[in-house]
ModelCIF file with pLDDT and N, C-alpha, C, O atoms, coordinates in Angstrom:
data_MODEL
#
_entry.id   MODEL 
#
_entity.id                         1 
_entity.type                       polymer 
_entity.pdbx_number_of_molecules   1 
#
_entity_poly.entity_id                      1 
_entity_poly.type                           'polypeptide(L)' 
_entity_poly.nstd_linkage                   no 
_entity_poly.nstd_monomer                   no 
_entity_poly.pdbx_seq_one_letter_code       
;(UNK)(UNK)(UNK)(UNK)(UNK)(UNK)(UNK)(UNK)(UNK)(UNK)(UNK)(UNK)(UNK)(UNK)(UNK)(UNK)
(UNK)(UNK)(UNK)(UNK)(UNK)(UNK)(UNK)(UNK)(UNK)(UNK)(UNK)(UNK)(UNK)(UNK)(UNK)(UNK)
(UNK)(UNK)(UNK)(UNK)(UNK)(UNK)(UNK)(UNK)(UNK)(UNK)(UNK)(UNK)(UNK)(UNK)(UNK)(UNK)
(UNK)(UNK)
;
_entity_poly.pdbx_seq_one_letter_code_can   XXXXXXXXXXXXXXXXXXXXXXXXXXXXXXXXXXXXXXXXXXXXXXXXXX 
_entity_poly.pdbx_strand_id                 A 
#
loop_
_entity_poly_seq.entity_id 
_entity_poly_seq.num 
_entity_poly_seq.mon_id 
_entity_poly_seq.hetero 
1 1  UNK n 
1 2  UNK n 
1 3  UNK n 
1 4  UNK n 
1 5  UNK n 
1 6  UNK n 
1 7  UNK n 
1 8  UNK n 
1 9  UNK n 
1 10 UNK n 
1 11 UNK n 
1 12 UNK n 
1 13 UNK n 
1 14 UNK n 
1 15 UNK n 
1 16 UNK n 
1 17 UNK n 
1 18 UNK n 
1 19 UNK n 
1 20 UNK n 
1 21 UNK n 
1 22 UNK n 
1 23 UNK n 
1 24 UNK n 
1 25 UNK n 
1 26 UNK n 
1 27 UNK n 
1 28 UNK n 
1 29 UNK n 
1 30 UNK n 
1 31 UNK n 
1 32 UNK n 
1 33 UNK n 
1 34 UNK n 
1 35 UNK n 
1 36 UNK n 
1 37 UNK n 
1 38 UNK n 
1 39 UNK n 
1 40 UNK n 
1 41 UNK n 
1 42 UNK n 
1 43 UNK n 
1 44 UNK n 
1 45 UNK n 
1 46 UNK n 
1 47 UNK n 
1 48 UNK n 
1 49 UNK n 
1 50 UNK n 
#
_struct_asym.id          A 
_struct_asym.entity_id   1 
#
loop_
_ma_qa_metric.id 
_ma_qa_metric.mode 
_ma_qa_metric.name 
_ma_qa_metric.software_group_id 
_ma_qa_metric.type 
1 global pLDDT . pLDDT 
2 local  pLDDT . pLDDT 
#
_ma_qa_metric_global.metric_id      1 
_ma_qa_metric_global.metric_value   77.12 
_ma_qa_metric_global.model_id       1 
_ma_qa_metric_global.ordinal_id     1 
#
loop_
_ma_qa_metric_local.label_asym_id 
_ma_qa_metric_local.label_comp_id 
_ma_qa_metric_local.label_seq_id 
_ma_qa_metric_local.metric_id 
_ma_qa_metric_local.metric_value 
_ma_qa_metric_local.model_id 
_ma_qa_metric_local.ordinal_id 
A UNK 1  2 50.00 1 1  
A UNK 2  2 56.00 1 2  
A UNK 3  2 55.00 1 3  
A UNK 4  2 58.00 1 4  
A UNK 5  2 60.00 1 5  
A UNK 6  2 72.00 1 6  
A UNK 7  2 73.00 1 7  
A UNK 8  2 73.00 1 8  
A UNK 9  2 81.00 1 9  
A UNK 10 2 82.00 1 10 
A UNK 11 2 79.00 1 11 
A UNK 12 2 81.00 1 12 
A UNK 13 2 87.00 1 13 
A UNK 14 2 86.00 1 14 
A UNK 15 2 84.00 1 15 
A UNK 16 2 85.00 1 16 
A UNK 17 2 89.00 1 17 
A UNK 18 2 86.00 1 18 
A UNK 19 2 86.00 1 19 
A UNK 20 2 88.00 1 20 
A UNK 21 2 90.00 1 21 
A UNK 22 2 87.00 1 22 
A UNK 23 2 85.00 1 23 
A UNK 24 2 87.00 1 24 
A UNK 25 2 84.00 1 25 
A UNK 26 2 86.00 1 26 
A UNK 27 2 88.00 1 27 
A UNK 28 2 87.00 1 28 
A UNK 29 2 84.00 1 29 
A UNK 30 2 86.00 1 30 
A UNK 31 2 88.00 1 31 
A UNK 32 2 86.00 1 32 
A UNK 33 2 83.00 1 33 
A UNK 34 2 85.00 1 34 
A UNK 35 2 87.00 1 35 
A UNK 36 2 82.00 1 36 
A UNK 37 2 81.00 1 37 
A UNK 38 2 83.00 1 38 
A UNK 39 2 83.00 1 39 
A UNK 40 2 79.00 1 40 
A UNK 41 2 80.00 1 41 
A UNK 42 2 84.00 1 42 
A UNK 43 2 82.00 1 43 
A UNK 44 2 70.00 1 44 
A UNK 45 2 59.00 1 45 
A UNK 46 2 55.00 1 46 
A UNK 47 2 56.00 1 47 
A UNK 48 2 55.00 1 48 
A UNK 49 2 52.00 1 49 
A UNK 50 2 51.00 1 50 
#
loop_
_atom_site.group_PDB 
_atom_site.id 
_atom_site.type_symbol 
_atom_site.label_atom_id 
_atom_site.label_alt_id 
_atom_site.label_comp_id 
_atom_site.label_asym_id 
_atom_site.label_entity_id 
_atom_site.label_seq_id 
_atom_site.pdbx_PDB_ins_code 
_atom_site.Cartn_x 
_atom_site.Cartn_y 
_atom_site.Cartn_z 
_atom_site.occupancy 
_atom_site.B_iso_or_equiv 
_atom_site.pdbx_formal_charge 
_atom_site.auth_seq_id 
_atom_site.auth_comp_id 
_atom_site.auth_asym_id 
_atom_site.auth_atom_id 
_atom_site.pdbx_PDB_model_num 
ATOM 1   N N  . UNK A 1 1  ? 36.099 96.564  214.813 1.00 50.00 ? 1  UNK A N  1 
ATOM 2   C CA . UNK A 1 1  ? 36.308 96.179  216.193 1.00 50.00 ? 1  UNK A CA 1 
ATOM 3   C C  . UNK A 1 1  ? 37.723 96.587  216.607 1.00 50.00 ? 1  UNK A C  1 
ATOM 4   O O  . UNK A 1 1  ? 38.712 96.171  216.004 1.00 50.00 ? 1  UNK A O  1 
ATOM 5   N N  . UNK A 1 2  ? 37.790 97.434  217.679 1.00 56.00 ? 2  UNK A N  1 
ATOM 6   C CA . UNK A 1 2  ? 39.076 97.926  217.938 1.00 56.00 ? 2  UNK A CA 1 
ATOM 7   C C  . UNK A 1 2  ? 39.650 96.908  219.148 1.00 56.00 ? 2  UNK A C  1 
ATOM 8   O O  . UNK A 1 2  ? 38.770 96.816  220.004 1.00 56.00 ? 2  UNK A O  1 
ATOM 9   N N  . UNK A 1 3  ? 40.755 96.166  219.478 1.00 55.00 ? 3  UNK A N  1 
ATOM 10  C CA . UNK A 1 3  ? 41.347 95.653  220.586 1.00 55.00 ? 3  UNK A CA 1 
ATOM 11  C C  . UNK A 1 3  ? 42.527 96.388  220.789 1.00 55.00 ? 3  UNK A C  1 
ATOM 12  O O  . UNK A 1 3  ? 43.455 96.720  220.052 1.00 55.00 ? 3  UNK A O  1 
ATOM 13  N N  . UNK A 1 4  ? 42.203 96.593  222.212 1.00 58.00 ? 4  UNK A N  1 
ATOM 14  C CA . UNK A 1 4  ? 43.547 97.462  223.160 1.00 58.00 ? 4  UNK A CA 1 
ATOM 15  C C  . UNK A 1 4  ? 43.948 96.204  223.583 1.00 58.00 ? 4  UNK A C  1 
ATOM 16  O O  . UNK A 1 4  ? 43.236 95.201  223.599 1.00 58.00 ? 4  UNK A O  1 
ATOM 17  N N  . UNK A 1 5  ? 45.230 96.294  223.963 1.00 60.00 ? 5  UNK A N  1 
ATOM 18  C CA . UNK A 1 5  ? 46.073 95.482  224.766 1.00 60.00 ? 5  UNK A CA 1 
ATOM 19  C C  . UNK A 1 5  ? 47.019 95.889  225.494 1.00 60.00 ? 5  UNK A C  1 
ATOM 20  O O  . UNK A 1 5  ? 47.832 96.573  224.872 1.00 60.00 ? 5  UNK A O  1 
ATOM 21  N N  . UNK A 1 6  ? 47.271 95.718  226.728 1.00 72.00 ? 6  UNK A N  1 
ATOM 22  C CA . UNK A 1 6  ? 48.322 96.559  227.548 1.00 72.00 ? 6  UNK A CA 1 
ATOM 23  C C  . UNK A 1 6  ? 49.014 95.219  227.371 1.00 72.00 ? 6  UNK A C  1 
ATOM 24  O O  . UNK A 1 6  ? 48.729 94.025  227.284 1.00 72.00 ? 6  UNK A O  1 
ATOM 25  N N  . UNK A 1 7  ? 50.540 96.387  227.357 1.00 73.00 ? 7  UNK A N  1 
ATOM 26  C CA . UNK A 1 7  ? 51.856 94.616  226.938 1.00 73.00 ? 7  UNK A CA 1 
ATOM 27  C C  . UNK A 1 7  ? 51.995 94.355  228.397 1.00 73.00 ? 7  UNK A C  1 
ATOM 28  O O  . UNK A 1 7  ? 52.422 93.200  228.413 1.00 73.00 ? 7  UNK A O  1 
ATOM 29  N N  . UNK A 1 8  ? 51.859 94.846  229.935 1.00 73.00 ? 8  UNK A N  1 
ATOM 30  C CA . UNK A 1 8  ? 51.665 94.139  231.178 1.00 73.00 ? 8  UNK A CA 1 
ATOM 31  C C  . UNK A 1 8  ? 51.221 92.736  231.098 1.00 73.00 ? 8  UNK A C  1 
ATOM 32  O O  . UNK A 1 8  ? 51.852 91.700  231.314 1.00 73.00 ? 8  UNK A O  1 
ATOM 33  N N  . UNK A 1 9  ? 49.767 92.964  230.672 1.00 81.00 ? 9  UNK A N  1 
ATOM 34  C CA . UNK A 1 9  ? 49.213 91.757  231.145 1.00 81.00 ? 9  UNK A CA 1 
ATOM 35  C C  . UNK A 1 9  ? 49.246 90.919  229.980 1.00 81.00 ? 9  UNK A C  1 
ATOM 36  O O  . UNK A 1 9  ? 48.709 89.818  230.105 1.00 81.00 ? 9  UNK A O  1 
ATOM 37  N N  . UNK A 1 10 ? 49.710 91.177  228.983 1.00 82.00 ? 10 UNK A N  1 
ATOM 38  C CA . UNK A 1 10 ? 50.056 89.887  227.687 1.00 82.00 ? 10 UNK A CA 1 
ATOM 39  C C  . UNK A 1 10 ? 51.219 89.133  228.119 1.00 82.00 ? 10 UNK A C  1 
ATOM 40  O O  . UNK A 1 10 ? 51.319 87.914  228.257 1.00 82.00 ? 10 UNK A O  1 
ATOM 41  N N  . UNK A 1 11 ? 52.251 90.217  228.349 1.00 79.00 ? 11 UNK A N  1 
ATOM 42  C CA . UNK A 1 11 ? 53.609 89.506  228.996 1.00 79.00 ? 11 UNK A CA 1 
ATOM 43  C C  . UNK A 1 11 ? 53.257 88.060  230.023 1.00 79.00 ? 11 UNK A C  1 
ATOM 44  O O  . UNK A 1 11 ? 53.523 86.864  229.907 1.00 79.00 ? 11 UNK A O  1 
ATOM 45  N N  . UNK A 1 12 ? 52.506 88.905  231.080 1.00 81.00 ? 12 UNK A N  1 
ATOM 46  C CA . UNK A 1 12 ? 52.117 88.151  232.265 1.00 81.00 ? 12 UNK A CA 1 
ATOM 47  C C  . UNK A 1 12 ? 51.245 86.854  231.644 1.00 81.00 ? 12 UNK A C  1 
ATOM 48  O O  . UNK A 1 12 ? 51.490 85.746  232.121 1.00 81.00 ? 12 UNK A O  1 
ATOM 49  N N  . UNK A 1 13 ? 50.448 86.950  230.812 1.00 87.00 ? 13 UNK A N  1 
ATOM 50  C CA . UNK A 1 13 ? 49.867 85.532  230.630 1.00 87.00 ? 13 UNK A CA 1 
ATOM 51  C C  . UNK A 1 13 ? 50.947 84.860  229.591 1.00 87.00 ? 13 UNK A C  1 
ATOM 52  O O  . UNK A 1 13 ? 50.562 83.720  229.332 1.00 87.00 ? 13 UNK A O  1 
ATOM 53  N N  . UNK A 1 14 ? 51.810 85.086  229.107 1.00 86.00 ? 14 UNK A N  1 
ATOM 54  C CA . UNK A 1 14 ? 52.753 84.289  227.940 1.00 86.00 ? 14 UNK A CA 1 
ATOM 55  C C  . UNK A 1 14 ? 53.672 83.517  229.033 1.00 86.00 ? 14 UNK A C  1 
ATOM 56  O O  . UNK A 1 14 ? 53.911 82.314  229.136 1.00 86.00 ? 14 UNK A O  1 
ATOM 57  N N  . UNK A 1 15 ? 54.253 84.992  230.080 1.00 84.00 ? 15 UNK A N  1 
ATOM 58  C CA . UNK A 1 15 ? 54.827 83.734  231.344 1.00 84.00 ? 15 UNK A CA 1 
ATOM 59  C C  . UNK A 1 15 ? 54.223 82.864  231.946 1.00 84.00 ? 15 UNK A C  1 
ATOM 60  O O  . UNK A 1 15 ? 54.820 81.855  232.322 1.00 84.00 ? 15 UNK A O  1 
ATOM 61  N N  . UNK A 1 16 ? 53.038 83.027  232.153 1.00 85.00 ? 16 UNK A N  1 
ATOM 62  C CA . UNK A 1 16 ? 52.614 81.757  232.735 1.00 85.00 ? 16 UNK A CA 1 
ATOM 63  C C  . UNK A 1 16 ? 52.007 80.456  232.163 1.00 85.00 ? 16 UNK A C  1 
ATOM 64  O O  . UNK A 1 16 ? 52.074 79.260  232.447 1.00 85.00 ? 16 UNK A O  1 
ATOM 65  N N  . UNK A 1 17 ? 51.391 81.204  231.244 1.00 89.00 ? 17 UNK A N  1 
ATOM 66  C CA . UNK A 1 17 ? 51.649 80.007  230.364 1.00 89.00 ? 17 UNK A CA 1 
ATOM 67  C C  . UNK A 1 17 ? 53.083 78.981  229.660 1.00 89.00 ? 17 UNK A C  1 
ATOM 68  O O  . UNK A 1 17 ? 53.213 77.831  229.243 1.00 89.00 ? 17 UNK A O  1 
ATOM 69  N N  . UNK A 1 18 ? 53.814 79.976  229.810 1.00 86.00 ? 18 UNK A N  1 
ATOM 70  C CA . UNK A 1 18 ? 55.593 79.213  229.946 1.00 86.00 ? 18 UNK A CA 1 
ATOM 71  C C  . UNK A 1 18 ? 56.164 78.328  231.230 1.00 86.00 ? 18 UNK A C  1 
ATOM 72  O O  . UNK A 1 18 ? 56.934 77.399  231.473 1.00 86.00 ? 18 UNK A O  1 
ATOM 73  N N  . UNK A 1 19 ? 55.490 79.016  231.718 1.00 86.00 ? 19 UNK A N  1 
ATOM 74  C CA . UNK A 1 19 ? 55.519 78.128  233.517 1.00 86.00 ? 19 UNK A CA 1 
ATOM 75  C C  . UNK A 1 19 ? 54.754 76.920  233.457 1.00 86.00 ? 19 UNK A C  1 
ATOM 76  O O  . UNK A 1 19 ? 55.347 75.911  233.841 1.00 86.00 ? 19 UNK A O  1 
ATOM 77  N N  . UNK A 1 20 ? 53.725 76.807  233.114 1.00 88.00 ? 20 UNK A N  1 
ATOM 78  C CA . UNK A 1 20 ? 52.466 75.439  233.216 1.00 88.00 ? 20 UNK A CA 1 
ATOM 79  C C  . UNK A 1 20 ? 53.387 74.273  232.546 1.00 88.00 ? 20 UNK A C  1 
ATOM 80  O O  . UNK A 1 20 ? 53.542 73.123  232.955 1.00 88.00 ? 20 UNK A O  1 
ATOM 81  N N  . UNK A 1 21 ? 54.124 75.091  231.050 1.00 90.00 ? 21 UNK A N  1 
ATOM 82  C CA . UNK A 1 21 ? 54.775 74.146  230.100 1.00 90.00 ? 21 UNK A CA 1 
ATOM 83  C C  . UNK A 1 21 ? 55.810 73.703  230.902 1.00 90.00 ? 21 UNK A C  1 
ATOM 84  O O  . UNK A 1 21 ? 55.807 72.584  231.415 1.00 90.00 ? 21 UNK A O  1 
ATOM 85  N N  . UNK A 1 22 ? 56.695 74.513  231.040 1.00 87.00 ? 22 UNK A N  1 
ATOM 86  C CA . UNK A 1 22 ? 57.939 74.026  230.915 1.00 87.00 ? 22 UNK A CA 1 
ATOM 87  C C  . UNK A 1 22 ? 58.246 74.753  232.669 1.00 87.00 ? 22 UNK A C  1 
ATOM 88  O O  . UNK A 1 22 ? 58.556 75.944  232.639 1.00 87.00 ? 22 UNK A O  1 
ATOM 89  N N  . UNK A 1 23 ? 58.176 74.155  233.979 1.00 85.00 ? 23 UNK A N  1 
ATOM 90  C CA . UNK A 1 23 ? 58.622 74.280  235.128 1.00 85.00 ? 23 UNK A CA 1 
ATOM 91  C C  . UNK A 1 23 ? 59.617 74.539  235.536 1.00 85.00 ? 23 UNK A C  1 
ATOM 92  O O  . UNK A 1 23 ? 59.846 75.313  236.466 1.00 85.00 ? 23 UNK A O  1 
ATOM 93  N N  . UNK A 1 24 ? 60.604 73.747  234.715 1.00 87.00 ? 24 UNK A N  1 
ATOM 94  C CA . UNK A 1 24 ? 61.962 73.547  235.390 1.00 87.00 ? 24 UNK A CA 1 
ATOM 95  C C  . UNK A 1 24 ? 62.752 75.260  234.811 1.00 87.00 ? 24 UNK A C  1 
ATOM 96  O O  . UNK A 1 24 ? 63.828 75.704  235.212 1.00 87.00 ? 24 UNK A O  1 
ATOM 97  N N  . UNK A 1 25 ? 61.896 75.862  233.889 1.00 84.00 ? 25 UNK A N  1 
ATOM 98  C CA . UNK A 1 25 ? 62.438 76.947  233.162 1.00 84.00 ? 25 UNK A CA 1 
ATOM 99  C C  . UNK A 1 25 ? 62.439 78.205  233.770 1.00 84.00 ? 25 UNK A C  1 
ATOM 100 O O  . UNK A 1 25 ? 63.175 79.155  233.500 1.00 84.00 ? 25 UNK A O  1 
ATOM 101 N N  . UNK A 1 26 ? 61.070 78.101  235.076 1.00 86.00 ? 26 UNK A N  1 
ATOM 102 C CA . UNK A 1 26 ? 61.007 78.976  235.929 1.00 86.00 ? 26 UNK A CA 1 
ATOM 103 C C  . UNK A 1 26 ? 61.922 80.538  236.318 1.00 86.00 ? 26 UNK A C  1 
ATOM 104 O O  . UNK A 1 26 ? 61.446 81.645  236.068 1.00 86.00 ? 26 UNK A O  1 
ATOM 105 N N  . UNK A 1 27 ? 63.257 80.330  236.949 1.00 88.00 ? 27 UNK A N  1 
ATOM 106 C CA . UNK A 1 27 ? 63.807 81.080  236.933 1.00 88.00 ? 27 UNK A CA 1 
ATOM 107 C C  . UNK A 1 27 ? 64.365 82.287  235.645 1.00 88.00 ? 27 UNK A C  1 
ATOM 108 O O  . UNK A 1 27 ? 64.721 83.452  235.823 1.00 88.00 ? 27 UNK A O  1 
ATOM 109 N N  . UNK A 1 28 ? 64.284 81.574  234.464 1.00 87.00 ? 28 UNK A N  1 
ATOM 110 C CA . UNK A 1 28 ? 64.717 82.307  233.666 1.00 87.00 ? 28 UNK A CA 1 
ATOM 111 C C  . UNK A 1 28 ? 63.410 83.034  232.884 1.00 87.00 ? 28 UNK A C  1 
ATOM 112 O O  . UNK A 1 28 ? 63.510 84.008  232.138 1.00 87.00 ? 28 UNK A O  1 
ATOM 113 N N  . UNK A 1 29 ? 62.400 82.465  233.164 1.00 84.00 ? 29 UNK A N  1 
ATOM 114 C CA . UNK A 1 29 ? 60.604 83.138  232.679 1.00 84.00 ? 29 UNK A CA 1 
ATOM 115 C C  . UNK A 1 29 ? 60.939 84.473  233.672 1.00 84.00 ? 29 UNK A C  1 
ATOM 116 O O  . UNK A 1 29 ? 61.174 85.608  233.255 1.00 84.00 ? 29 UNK A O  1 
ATOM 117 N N  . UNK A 1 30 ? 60.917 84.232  234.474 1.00 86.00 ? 30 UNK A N  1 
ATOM 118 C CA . UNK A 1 30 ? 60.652 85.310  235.679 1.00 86.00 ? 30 UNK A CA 1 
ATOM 119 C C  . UNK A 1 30 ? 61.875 86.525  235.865 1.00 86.00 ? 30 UNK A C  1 
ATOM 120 O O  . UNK A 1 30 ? 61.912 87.560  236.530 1.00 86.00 ? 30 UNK A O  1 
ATOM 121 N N  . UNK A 1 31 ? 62.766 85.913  235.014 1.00 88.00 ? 31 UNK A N  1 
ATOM 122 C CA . UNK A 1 31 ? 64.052 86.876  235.186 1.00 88.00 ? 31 UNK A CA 1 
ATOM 123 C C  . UNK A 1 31 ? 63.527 87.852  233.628 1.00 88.00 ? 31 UNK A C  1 
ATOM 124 O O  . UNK A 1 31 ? 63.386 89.064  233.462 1.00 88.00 ? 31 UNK A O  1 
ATOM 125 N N  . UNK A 1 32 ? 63.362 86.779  232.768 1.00 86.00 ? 32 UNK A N  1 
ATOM 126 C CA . UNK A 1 32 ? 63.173 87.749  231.108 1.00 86.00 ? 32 UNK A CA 1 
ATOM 127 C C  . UNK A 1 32 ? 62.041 88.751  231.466 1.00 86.00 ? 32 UNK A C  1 
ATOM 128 O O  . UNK A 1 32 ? 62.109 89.954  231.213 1.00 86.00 ? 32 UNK A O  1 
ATOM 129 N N  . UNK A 1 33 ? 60.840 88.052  232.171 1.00 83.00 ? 33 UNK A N  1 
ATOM 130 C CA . UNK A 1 33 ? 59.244 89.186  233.182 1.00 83.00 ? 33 UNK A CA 1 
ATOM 131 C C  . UNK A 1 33 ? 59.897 90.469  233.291 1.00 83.00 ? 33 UNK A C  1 
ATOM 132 O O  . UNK A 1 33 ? 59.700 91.482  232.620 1.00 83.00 ? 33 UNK A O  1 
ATOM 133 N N  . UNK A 1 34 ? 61.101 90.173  234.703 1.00 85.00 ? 34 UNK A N  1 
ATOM 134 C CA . UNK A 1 34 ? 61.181 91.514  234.698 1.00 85.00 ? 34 UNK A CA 1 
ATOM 135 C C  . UNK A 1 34 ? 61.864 92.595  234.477 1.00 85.00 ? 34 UNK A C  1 
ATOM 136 O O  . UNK A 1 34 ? 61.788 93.779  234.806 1.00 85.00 ? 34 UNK A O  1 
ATOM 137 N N  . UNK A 1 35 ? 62.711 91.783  233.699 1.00 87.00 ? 35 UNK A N  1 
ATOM 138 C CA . UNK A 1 35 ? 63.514 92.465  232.751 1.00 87.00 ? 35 UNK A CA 1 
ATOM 139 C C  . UNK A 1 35 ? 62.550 93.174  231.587 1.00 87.00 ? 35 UNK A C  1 
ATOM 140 O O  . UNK A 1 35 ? 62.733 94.341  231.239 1.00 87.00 ? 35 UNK A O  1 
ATOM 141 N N  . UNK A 1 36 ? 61.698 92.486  231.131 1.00 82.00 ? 36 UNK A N  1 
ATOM 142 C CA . UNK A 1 36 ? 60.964 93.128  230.016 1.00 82.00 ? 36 UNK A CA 1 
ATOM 143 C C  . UNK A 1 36 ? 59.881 94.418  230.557 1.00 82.00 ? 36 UNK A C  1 
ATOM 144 O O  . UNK A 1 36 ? 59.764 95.586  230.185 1.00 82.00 ? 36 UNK A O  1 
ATOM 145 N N  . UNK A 1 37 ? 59.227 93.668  231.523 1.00 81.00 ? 37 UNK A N  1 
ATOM 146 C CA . UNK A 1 37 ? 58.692 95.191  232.594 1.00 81.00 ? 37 UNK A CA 1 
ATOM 147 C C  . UNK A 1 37 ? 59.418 96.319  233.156 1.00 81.00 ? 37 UNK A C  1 
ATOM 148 O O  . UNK A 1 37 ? 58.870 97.297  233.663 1.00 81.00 ? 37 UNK A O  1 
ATOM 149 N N  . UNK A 1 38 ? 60.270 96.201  233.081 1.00 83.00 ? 38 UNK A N  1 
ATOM 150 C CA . UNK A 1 38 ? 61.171 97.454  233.584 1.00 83.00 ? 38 UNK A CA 1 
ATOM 151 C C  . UNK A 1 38 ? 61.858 98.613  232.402 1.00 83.00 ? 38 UNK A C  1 
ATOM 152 O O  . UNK A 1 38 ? 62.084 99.822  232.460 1.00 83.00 ? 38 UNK A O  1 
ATOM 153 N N  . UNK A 1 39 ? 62.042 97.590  231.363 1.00 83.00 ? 39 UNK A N  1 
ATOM 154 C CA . UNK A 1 39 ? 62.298 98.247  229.976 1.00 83.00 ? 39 UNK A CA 1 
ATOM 155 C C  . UNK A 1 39 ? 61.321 98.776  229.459 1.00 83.00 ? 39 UNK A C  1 
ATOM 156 O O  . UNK A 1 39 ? 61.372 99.691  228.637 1.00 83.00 ? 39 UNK A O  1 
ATOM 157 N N  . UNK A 1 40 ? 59.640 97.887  230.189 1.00 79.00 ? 40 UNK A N  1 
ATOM 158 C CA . UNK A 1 40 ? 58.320 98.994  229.077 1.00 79.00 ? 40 UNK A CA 1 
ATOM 159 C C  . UNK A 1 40 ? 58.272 100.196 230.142 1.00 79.00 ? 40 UNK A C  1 
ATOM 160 O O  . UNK A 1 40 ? 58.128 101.384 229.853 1.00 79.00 ? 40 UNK A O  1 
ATOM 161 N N  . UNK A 1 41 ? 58.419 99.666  231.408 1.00 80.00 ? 41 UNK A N  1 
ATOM 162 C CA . UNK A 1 41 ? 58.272 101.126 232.430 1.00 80.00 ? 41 UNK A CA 1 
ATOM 163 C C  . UNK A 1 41 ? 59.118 102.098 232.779 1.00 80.00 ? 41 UNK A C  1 
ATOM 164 O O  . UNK A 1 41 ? 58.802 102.839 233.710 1.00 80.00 ? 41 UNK A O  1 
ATOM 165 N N  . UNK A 1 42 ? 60.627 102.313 231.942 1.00 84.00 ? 42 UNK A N  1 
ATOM 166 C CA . UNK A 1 42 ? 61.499 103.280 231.288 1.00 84.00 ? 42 UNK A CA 1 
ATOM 167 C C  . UNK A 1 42 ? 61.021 103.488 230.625 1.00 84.00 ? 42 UNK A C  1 
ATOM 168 O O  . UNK A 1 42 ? 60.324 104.471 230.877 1.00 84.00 ? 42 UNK A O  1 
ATOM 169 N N  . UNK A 1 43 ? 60.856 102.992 229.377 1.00 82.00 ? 43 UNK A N  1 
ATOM 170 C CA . UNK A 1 43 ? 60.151 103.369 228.132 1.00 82.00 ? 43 UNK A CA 1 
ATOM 171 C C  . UNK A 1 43 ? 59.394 103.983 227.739 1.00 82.00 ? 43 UNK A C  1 
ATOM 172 O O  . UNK A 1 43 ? 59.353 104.230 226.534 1.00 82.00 ? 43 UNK A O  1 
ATOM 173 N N  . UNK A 1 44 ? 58.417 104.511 228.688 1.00 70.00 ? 44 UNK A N  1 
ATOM 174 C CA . UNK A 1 44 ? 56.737 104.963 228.695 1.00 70.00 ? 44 UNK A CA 1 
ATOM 175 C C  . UNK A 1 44 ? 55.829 104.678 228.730 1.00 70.00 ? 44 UNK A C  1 
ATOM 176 O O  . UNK A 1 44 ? 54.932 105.206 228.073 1.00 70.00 ? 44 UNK A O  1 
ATOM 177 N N  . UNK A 1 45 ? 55.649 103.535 229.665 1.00 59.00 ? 45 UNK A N  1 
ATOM 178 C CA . UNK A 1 45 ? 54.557 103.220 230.638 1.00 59.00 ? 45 UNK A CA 1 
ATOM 179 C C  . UNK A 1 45 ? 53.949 101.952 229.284 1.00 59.00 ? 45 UNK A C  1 
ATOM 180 O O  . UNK A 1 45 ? 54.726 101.268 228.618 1.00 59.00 ? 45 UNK A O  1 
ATOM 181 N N  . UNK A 1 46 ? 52.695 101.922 229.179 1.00 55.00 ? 46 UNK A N  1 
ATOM 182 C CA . UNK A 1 46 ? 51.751 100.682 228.241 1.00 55.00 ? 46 UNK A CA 1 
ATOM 183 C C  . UNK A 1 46 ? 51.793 100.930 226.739 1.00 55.00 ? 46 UNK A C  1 
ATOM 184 O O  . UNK A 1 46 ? 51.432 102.035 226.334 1.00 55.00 ? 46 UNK A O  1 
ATOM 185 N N  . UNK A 1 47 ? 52.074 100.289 226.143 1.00 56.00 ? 47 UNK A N  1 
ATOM 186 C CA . UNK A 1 47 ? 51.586 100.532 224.050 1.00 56.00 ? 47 UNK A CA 1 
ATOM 187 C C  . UNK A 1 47 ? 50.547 100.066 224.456 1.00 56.00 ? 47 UNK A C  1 
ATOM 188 O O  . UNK A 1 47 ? 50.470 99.595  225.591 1.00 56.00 ? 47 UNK A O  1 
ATOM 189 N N  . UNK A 1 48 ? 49.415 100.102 223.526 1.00 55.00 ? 48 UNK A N  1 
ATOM 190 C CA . UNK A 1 48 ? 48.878 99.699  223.394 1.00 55.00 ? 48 UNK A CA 1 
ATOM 191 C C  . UNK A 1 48 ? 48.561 99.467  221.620 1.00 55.00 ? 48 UNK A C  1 
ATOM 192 O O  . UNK A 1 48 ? 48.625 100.340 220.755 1.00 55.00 ? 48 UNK A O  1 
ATOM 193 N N  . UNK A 1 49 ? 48.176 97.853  221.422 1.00 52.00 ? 49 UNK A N  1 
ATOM 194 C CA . UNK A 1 49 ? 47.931 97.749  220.323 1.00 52.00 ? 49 UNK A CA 1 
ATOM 195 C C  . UNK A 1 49 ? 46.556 97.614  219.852 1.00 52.00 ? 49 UNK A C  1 
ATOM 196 O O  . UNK A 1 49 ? 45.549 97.582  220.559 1.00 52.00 ? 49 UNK A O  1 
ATOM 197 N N  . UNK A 1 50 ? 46.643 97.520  218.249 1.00 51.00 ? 50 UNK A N  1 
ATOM 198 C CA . UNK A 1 50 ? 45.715 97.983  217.408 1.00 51.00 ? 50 UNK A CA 1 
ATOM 199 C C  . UNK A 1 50 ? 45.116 97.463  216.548 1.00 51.00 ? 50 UNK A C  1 
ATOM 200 O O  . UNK A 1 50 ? 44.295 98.104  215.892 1.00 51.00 ? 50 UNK A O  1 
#
């Protein structure tokens, strides 16, 4: 069984699931988001894992 995963939308559900937890943390979930999206989209676009 092969699973792809684009790191977009893993990122995106780990933040929000960080959000549900912990609210008050908000600003800094959303700052590390897109900081980490901007570094995979320099980088070369999706890994995908394996």
């Amino acid at each position: 069984m092969n699973l792809n995963l684009s790191i977009g939308p893993l990122i995106s559900l780990i933040a929000g699931i960080l959000i549900l937890i912990m609210p008050r943390m908000l600003n800094y979930i959303v700052a590390i988001y897109l900081i980490v999206i901007g570094l995979v989209g320099l980088l070369g676009g999706s890994f995908n894992l394996r």
